[in-house]
C-alpha positions as CSV (number, residue, x, y, z in Angstrom):
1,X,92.3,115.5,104.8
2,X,91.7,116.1,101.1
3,X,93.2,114.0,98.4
4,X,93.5,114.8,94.8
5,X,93.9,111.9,92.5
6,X,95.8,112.4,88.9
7,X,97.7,110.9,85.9
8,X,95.2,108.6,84.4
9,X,94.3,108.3,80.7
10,X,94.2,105.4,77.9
11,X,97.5,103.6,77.4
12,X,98.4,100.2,75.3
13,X,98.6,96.2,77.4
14,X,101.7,96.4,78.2
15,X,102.1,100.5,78.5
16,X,102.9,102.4,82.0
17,X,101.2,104.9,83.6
18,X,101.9,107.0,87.2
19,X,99.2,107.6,89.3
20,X,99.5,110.5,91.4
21,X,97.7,111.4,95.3
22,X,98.3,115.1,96.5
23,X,97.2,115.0,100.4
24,X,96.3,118.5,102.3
25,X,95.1,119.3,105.4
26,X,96.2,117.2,108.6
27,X,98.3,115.1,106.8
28,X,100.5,114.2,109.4
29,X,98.0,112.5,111.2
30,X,97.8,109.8,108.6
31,X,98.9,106.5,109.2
32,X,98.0,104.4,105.8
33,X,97.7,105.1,102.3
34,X,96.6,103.4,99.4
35,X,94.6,102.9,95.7
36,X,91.8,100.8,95.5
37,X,90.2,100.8,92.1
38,X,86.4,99.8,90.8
39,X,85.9,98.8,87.2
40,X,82.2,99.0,85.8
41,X,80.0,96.4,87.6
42,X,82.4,95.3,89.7
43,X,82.6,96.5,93.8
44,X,86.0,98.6,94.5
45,X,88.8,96.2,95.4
46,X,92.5,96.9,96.6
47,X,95.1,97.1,94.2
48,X,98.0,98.5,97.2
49,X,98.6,99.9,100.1
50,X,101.6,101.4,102.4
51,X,102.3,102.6,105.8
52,X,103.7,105.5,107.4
53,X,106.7,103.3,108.3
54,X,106.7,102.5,104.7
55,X,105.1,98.9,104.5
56,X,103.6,97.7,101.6
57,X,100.9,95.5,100.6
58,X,99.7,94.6,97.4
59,X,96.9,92.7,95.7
60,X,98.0,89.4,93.8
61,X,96.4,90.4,90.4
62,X,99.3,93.4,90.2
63,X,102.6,92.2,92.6
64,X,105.3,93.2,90.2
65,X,103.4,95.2,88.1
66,X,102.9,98.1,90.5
67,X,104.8,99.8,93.0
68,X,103.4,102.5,95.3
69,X,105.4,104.7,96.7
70,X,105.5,107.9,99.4
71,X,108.7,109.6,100.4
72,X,106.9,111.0,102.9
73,X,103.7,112.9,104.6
74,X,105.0,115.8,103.0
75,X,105.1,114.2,99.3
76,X,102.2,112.6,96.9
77,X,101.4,109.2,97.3
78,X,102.5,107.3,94.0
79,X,101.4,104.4,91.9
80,X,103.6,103.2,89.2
81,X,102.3,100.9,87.0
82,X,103.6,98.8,84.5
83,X,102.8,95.7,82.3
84,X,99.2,97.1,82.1
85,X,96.2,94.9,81.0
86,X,93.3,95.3,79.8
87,X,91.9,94.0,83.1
88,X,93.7,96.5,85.3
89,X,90.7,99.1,83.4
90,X,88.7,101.1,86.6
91,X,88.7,104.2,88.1
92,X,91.2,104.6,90.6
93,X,90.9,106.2,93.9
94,X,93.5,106.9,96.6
95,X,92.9,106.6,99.9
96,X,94.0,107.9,103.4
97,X,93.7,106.5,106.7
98,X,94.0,108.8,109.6
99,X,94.1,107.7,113.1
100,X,93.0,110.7,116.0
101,X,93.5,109.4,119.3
102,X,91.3,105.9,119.3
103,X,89.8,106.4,115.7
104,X,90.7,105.7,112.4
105,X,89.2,108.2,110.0
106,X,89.1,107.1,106.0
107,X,88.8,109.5,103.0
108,X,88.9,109.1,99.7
109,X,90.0,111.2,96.3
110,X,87.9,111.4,93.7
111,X,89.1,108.9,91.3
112,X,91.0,108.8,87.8
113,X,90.8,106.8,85.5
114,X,92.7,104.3,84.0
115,X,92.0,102.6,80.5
116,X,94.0,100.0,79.0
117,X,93.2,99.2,75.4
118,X,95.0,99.0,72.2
């Protein structure tokens, strides 16, 4: 599986951006998706996550700021954020979770990033 992270940039508190996952490969072997992000000096934390079935998780610090979205294994995997803050500044990567048989098998985009500053 590769994944191909876009839509990042600088954008004002309270701005939007759309983050954007392109999956290739054996994507229909993937059972989770989600973006965790890492801002300087900090470790890489989850921001939100959602399930082939279409469950969603999400961390506190962005429930009903962001919604991630994917229509379906065929489709990018979508983060739509709103409200920004300066705190929700990182990289952000996407992530993929594919289960063969017994295993789970994680990969990882190569993160864009996001910048939140007036």
């Amino acid at each position: 599986v590769q994944l191909q992270a876009s839509g990042g940039g600088l954008v004002q508190p309270g701005g939007s951006l759309r983050l954007s996952c392109a999956a290739s490969g054996s994507i229909f072997s993937i059972i989770s998706m989600g973006w965790y992000r890492q801002a300087p000096g900090k470790q890489r934390e989850l921001v939100a996550t959602i399930t082939s079935s279409g469950n969603t998780n999400y961390a506190d610090s962005v429930k009903g700021r962001f919604t991630i979205s994917r229509e379906n294994a065929k489709n990018p995997l979508y983060l739509q954020m709103n409200s920004l803050k300066p705190e929700d500044t990182a990289v952000y990567y996407c992530q993929a979770v594919r289960e063969v048989g017994r295993n789970d098998y994680i990969y990882w985009g190569q993160g864009t990033q996001v910048t939140v500053s007036s």
